[in-house]
C-alpha positions as CSV (number, residue, x, y, z in Angstrom):
1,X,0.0,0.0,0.0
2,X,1.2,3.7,-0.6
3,X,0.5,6.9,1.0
4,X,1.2,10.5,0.1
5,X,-0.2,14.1,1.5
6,X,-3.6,13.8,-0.5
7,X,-4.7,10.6,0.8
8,X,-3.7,12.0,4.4
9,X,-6.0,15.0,3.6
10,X,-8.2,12.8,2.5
11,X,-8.5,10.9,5.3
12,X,-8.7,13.6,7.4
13,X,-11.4,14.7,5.4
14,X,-13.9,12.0,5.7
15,X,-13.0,11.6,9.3
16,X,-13.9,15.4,10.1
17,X,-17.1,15.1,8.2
18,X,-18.5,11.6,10.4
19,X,-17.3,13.5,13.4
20,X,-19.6,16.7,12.5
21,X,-22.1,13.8,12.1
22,X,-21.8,12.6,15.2
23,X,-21.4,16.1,16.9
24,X,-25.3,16.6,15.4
25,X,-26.4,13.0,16.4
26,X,-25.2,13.9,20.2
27,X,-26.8,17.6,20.2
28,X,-30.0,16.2,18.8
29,X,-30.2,13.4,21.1
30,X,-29.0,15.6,24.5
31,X,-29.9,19.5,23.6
32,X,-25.8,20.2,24.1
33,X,-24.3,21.8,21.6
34,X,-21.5,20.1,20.1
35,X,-18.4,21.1,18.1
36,X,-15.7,19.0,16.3
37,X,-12.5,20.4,17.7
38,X,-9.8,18.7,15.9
39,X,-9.1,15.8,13.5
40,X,-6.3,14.1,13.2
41,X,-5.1,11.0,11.5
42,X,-2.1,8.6,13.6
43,X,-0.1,6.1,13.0
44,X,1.3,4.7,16.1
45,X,0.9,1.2,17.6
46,X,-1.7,-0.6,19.6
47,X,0.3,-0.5,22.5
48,X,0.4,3.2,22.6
49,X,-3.5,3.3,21.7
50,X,-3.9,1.2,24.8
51,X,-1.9,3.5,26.8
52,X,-3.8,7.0,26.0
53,X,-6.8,4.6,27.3
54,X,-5.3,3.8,30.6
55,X,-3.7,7.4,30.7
56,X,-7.3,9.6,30.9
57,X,-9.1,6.9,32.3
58,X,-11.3,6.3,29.7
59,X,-15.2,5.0,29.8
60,X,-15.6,3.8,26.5
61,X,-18.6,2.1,23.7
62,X,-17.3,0.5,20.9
63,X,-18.4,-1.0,17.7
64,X,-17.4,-2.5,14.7
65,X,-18.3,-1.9,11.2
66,X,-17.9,-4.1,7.9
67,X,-19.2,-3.9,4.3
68,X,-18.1,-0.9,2.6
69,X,-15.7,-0.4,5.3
70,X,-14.2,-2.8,7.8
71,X,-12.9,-2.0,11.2
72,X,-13.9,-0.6,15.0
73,X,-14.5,3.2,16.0
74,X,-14.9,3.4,19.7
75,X,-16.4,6.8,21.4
76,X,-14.2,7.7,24.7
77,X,-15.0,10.0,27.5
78,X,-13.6,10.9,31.0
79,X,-15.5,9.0,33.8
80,X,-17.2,13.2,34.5
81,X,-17.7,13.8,31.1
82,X,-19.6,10.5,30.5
83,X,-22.1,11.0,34.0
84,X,-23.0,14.3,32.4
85,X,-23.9,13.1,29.3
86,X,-25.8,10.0,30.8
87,X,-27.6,12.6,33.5
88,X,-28.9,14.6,30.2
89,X,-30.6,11.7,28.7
90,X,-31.4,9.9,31.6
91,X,-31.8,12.1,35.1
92,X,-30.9,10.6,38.4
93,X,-28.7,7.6,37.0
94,X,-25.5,6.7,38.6
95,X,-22.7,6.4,37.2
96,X,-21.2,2.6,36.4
97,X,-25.0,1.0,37.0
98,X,-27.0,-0.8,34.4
99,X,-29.2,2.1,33.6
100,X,-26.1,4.4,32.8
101,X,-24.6,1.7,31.1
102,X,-27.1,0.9,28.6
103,X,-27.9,5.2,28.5
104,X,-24.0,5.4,27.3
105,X,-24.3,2.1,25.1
106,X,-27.2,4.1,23.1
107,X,-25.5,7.2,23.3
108,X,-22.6,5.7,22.0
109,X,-24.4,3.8,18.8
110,X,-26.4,6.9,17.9
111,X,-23.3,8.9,17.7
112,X,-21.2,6.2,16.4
113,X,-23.4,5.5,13.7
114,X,-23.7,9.0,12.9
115,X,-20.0,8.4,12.4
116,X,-20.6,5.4,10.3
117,X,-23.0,7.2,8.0
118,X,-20.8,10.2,7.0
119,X,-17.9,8.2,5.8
120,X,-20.6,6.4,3.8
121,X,-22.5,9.3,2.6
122,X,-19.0,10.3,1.3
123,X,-17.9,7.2,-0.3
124,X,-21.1,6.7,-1.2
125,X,-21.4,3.3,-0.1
126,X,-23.0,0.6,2.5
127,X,-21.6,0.1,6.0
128,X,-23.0,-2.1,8.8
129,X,-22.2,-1.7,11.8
130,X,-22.6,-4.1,14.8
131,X,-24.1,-3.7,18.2
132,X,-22.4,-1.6,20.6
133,X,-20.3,-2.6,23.2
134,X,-19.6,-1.0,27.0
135,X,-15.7,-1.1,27.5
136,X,-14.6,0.3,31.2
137,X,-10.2,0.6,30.9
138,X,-9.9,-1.1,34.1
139,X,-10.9,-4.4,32.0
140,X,-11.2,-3.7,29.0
141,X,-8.4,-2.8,26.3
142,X,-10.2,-1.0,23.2
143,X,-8.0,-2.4,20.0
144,X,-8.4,-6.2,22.3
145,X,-8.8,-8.7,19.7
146,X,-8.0,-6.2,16.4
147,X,-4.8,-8.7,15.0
148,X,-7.6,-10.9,13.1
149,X,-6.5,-11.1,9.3
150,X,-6.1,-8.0,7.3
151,X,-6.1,-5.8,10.6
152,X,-2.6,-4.5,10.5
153,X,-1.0,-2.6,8.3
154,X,1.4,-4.2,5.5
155,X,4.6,-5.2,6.6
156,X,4.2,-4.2,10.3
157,X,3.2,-5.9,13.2
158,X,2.7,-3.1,15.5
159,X,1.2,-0.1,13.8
160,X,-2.1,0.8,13.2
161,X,-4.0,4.2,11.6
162,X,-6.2,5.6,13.4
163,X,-8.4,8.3,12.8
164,X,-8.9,10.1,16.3
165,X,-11.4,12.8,16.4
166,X,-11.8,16.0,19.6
167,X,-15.6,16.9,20.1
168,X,-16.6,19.2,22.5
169,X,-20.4,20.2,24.3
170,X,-20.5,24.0,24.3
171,X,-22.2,24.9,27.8
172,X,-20.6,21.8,29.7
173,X,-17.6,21.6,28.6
174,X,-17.7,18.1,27.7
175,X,-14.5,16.9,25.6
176,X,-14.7,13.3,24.4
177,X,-13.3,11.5,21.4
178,X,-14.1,9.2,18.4
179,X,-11.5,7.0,17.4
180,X,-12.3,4.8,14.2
181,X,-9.5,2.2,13.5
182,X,-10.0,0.9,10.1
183,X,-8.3,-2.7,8.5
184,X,-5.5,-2.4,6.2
185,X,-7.9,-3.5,3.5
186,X,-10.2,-0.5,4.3
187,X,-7.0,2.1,4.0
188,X,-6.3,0.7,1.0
189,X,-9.3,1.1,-0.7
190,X,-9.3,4.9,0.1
191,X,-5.8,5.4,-0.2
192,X,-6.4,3.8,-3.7
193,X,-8.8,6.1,-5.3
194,X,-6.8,9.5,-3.6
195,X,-3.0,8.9,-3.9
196,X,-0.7,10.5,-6.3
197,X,0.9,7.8,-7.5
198,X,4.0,9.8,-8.9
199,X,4.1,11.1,-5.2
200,X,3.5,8.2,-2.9
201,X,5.6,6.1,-1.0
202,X,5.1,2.7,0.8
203,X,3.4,2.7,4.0
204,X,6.6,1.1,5.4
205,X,8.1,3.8,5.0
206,X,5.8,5.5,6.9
207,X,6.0,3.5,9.8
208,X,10.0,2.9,9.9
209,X,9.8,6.6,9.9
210,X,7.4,6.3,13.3
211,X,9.9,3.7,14.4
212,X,13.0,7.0,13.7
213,X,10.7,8.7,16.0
214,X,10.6,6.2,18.7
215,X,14.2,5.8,19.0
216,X,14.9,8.6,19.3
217,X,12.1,9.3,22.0
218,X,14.7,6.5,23.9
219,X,17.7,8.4,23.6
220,X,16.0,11.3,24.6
221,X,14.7,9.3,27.9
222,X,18.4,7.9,28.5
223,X,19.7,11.2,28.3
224,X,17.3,12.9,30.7
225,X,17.8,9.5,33.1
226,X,21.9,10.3,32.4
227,X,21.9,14.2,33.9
228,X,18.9,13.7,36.3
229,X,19.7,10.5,37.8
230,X,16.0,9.6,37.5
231,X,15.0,6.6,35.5
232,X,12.4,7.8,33.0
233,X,10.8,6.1,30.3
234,X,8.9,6.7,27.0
235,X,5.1,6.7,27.2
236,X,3.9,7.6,23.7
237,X,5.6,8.1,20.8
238,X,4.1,9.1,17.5
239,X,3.4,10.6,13.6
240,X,0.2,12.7,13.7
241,X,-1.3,14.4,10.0
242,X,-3.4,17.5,11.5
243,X,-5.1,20.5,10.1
244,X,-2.3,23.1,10.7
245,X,-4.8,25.8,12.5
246,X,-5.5,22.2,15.1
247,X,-1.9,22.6,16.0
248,X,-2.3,24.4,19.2
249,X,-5.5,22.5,20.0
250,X,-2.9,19.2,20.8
251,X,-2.2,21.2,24.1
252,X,-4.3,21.7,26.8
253,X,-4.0,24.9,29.0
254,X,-1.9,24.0,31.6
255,X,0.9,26.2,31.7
256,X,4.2,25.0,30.6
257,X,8.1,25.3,30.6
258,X,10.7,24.6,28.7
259,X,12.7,25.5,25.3
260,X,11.5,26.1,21.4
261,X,14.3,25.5,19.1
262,X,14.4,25.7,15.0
263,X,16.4,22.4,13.6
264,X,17.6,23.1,9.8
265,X,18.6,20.2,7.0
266,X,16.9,17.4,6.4
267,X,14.2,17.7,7.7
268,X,13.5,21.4,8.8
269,X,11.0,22.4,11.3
270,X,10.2,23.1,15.1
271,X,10.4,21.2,18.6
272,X,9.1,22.5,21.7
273,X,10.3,20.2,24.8
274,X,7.9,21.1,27.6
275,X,7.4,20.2,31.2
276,X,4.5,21.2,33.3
277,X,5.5,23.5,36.2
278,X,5.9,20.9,39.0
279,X,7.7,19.0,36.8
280,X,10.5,21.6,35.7
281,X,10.9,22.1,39.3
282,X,12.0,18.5,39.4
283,X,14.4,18.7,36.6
284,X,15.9,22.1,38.2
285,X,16.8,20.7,41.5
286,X,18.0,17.7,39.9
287,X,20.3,19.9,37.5
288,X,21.4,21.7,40.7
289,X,21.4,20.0,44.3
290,X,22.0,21.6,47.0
291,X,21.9,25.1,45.3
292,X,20.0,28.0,46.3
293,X,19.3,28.7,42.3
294,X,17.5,31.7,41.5
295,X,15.0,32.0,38.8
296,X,17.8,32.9,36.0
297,X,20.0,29.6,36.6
298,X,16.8,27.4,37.2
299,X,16.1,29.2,33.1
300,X,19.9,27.7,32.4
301,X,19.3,24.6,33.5
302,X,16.0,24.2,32.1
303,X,17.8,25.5,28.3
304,X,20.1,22.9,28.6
305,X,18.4,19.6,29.3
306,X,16.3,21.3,26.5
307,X,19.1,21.8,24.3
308,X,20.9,17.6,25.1
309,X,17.3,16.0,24.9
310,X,17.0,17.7,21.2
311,X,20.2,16.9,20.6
312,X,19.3,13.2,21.3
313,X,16.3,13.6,19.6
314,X,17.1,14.4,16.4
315,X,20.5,12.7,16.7
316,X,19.3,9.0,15.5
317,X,17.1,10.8,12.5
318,X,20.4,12.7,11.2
319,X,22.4,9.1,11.5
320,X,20.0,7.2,9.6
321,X,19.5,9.5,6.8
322,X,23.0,10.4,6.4
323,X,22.6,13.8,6.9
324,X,23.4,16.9,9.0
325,X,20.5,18.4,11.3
326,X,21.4,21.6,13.3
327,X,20.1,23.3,15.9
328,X,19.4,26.7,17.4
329,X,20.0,27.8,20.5
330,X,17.2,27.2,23.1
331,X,14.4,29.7,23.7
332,X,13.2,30.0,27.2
333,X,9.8,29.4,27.1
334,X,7.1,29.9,30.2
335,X,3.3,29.8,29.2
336,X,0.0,28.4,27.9
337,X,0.6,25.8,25.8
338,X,-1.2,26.4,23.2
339,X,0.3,30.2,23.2
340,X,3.7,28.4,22.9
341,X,2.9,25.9,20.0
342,X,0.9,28.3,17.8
343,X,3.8,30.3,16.2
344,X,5.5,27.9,15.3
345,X,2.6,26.3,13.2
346,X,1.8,30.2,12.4
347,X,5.1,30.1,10.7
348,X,4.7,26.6,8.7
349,X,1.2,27.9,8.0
350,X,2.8,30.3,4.9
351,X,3.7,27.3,2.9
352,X,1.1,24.5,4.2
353,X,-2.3,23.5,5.3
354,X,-1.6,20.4,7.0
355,X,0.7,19.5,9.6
356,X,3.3,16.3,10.4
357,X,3.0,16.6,14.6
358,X,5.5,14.6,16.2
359,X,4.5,14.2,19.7
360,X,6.3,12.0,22.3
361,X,5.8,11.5,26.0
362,X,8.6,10.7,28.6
363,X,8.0,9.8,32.0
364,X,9.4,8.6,35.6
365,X,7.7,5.4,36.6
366,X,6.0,7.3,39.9
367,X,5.1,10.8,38.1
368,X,7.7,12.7,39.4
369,X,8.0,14.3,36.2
370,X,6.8,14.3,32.4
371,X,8.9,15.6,29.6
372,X,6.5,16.2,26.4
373,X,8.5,16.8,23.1
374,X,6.0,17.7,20.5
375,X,8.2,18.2,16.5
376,X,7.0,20.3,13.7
377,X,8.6,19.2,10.3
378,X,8.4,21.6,7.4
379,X,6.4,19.3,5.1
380,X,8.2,19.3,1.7
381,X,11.5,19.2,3.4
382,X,10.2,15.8,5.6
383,X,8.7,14.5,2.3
384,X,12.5,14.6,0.8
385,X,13.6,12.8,4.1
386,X,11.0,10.2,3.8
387,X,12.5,9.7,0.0
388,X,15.9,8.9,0.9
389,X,14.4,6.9,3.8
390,X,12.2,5.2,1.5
391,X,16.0,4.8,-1.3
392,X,17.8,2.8,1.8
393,X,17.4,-0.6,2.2
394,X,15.9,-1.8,5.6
C-alpha cells in the first residue's frame, strides 16, 4: 500500500465530516451543543493506543463496522464527562450501573453510527455496523482482539491508523473523542482512489519513519535519566497528519516550561520540549542540588536539558539519513501551551495546510515528572527525508 499528503487529507477529510455527524447525532439526542474540535489521523501502535486509554481513564462504547468499510471506532469520555452526558438523557442515574450503562451504550451507537453514515454518505457506499459494546479501561483494552486477518497494516506488526477525532459540548464543557481504526484493507481502498501515484511512497516507510521517532524518543529518555539520575521512560511516541490551525488544539491549557528550538537540513522544522511547572521544578533541582538557584539559573538549566534531549532527539534521525540536522540555540519558554505551539505552526502555515506533529511523552515510573517533546517538520522538506528513507534498504 502507498500513501502520500492527499490521501492524508483525504482521510482527514472523511474523518472530520463523520465526526460533524456525530457532533449533530449527540446535540440532537441531548440538547448540548457540540463542536468537532480537531481531526487528526495517527499512525502509532496498539500498544500506545492502549496507553492513552489507561492514561485519561477512559469510559468507552465500541463498535465494529464491515461492508463498505471494515474496522472498530470506539467513542471515549472521561468518567465526568460521561455522568454528564448520561444525567442529560437519563436524570438521576448513577454512574457505572446498568441504567447508565445501557444510556451510554445508546449514546454511543447513535453517535457512532452517525460516524458510520458520514464516511458512507461520502464514499457513497454501504456500512453495517454491529451492536455496541460497554468497555470500562480497568478491563477492558479497546483495539483487544484487532490482529484478526487484514487488521494491521502491510509489513508491520505493530502499527495501526487511526483516525482520532476532539468533540466538545458548548455549555458543559464536555471533551470526548471518536477514534475509528479501520483494516488495512479499508486504508487501502481509500488510499487507492486518492493517492498520487507519482508522489506516494510505501506505508513502510511510513512506519519505519514512526519507528526513527521512537528511537529517538529512547535516547531522549536515557539522556534525561543520564543528567537527572532519574529513571524515565517513553510513554507515547508518535506521527500525527493534522489540520495546521489544530496545532495548538494538541495542548491543553496548563501552563508549561521549557525550550523552542528551529532544527535546519533534512528535515527542517520546530520542537518545543515542555514540562509542566511541577515537573520543571523537578528537573531544576535535579540539575542543581544543594543550590539555592535563582530564577535565571533554574532558566539555564532548564535550556540545557532542552538543548541535550533535542540533541538526542534528532541525533538517531540525522544518523540514519546520512545527513546533518542543526540546531538553534534554546528559547526560554514559560506559558500556555497552546500560546507556545501556535507560532510555530503560524510560521509553517505560509507554505502548508496540513501538519506532520510529532509528539512524544517521557516519563518517571511514579510521576515525578513528564517531559512532552512535540516536532514540527516543514512538510516538503520531511517528504525529501521520507525519500531517501524510502532509497535505503531496511
Amino acid at each position: 500500500m502507498n500513501l502520500d499528503v492527499h490521501a492524508l487529507r483525504t482521510f482527514s477529510q472523511l474523518a472530520h465530516s463523520g465526526a460533524e455527524k456525530a457532533a449533530w447525532s449527540l446535540s440532537e439526542l441531548t440538547g448540548m451543543e457540540t463542536h468537532v474540535d480537531v481531526t487528526k489521523v495517527e499512525l502509532e501502535t496498539v500498544d500506545d493506543v492502549e496507553c492513552e486509554f489507561r492514561e485519561n481513564d477512559f469510559v468507552s462504547v465500541r463498535i465494529g463496522f464491515s461492508g463498505g468499510l471494515d474496522g472498530r471506532t470506539i467513542l471515549a469520555f472521561d468518567r465526568e464527562g460521561a455522568s454528564n452526558v448520561v444525567e442529560a438523557i437519563l436524570p438521576g442515574a448513577t454512574a457505572g450501573d446498568e441504567l447508565a450503562t445501557s444510556g451510554l451504550k445508546e449514546v454511543g451507537n447513535i453517535m457512532l453510527g452517525g460516524f458510520i453514515d458520514g464516511w458512507a454518505n461520502h464514499l457513497d457506499t454501504s456500512i453495517d455496523i454491529t451492536t455496541p459494546t460497554y468497555l470500562d479501561v480497568d478491563s477492558d483494552g479497546p483495539l483487544d482482539d484487532f490482529t484478526v486477518g487484514d487488521d494491521r497494516l502491510e509489513g508491520d506488526d505493530d502499527h495501526v491508523l487511526v483516525f482520532r477525532n476532539q468533540l466538545q459540548t458548548a455549555a458543559d464543557a464536555v471533551t470526548f473523542y471518536l477514534y475509528m481504526v479501520p483494516t488495512a484493507g479499508s486504508i487501502r481502498t481509500i488510499a487507492d482512489t486518492a493517492t498520487d501515484v507519482d508522489e506516494a511512497l510505501p506505508i513502510e516507510t511510513f512506519t519505519a519513519f514512526s519507528g526513527m521517532i521512537a528511537d529517538g524518543a529512547e535516547q531522549a529518555s536515557a539522556d534525561i535519566s543520564a543528567m537527572t539520575g532519574t529513571e524515565t521512560t517513553v510513554d507515547v511516541s508518535r506521527l500525527s497528519f493534522v489540520p495546521i490551525e489544530g496545532v495548538p488544539m494538541q495542548l491543553d491549557d496548563a501552563s508549561r516550561v521549557g525550550v523552542v528550538l528551529e532544527f535546519e537540513g533534512v528535515p527542517s522544522g520546530y520542537i518545543a520540549i515542555l514540562f509542566d511547572e511541577a515537573s520543571s521544578e523537578q528537573i531544576a533541582s535535579a540539575l542543581l542540588p544543594g543550590a539555592d538557584a535563582g530564577e535565571e539559573m533554574r532558566q539555564s538549566a532548564i535550556q540545557e536539558i532542552g538543548n541535550i534531549i533535542t540533541s538526542g532527539f534528532l541525533d538517531g534521525w540525522a544518523n540514519r539519513l546520512e545527513t546533518t540536522i542543526e540546531i538553534s540555540p534554546p528559547q526560554f519558554v514559560h506559558d500556555l501551551g497552546p500560546a507556545i505551539i501556535d507560532p510555530l505552526a503560524t510560521e509553517l502555515a505560509q507554505g502548508q495546510d496540513y501538519a506532520f506533529l510529532i509528539d512524544s511523552t517521557i516519563r518517571t515510573d511514579d510521576d515525578e515528572f513528564t517531559c512532552d517533546i512535540y516536532a514540527l517538520p516543514n512538510e516538503a522538506e520531511l517528504r525529501q527525508a521520507l525519500d531517501q528513507l524510502s532509497a535505503r534498504p531496511a
